[in-house]
N, C-alpha and C positions, 0 to 999 in steps of 0.2 A: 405536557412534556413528560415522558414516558420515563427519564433520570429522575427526576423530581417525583413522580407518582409510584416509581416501583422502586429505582435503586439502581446503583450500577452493576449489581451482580445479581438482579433478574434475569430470565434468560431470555423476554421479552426484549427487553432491552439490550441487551449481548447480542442478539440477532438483527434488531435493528440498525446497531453499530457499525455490524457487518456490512450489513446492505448500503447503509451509507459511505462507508473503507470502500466497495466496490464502485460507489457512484464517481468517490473522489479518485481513484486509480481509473476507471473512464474518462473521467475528463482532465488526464495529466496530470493527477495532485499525485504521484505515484510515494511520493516519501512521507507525505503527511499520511495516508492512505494504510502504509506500512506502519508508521507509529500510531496508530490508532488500533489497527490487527494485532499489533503486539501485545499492547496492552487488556485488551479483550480475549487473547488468547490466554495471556498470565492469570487474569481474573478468573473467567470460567474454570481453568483447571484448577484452581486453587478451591475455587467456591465448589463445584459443581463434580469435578473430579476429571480424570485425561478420559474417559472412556462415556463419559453423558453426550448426548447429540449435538446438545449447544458446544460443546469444546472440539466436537471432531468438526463441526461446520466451520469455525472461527477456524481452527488449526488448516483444516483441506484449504479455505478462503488465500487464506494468508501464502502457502504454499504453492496454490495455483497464481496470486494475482503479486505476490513480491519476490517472485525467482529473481526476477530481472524489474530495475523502475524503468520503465519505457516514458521521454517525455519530447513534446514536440520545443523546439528552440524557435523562436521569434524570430523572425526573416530567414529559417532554414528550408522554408518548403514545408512541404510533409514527413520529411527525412526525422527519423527517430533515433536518440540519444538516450543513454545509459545515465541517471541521474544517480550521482555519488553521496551525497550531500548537500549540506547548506554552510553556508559562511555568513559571514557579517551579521549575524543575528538573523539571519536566514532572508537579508538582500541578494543574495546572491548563490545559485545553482550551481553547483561545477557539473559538469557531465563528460561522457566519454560516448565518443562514437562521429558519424551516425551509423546506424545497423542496415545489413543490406537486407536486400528480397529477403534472401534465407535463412535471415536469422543472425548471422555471422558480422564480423566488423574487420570494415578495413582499417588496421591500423596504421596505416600513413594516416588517415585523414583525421584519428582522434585529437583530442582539444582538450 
């Protein structure tokens, strides 16, 4: 376990965090995904400094993959939704949308 062997503010470990934030915003964890970027971006730049490679990677990361939480909604098809939050002690997803081809949303149909 690479927290336990190095630290949470290795940059072994900072990178690996990363990579793991990427896996969970693939496969629709898009907010846990983002709290995790966050926190690895706070760390690095605090430990490591805003301009080391570990903190431009976590910072571009977070940039690229939490502009938007893109997540799929259970009996919506493949239709992709704007995930806002969590409620109920995070039972429960609000989201908004779903988004079209182009990126865009139609808002009659948000939720």
């Amino acid at each position: 376990n690479l927290l336990e062997e190095l630290g949470e503010t290795d940059t072994i470990t900072i990178d690996a965090g990363v990579t793991f934030a990427r896996r969970l915003a693939d496969e629709c964890h898009a907010i846990e995904a983002e709290r995790l970027l966050t926190k690895l971006v706070a760390t690095s730049r605090r430990v490591h400094g805003p301009d080391h490679s570990c903190t431009v990677y976590a910072t571009s990361t977070f940039q690229n993959w939490c502009s938007v939480r893109g997540v799929v909604v259970k009996g919506e098809g493949d239709r992709i939704f704007e995930a806002l939050r969590y409620e109920n002690d995070g039972e429960m997803c609000v989201v908004e949308g779903p988004f079209l081809a182009d990126g865009t949303r139609n808002r009659s149909e948000d939720r």
